[in-house]
C-alpha positions, 0 to 999 in steps of 0.5 A: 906449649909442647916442644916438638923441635927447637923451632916447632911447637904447638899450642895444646888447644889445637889438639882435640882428643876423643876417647872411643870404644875399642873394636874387637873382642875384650872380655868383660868390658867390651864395649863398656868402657872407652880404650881407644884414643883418637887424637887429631891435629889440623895441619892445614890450619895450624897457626903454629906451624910455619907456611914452609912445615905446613907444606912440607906435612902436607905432602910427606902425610897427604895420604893420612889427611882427612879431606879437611887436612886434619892428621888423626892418630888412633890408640886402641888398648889391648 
């Protein structure tokens, strides 16, 4: 489990993680070795989340949701 509050945790399968090739100029390993990360979490079927968080993310990120209400994050290396 992963402790996101006192009364907020999720459960570590509901997180998917896809290692990507980062865009943009890199040297050597340019589109040889994956540098990005994108983590995703679907928030509209999150069992971990209570009925009133779920709403209340699904507002406050509506714009970052992917139509499926899944929030991706992605993190390129330099």
């Amino acid at each position: 489990m992963i402790r996101i509050t006192e009364k907020i945790q999720l459960d570590e399968t509901e997180l998917g993680e896809t290692f990507i090739l980062s865009p943009g100029p890199g040297g050597q390993n340019v589109n040889k070795v994956a540098t990005s990360v994108q983590l995703r979490f679907n928030v509209a079927e999150s069992p971990s989340l209570s009925a009133e968080v779920r709403e209340l993310l699904l507002q406050r990120l509506d714009n970052r949701l992917t139509a499926k209400g899944e929030l991706i994050i992605v993190s390129r290396g330099n």
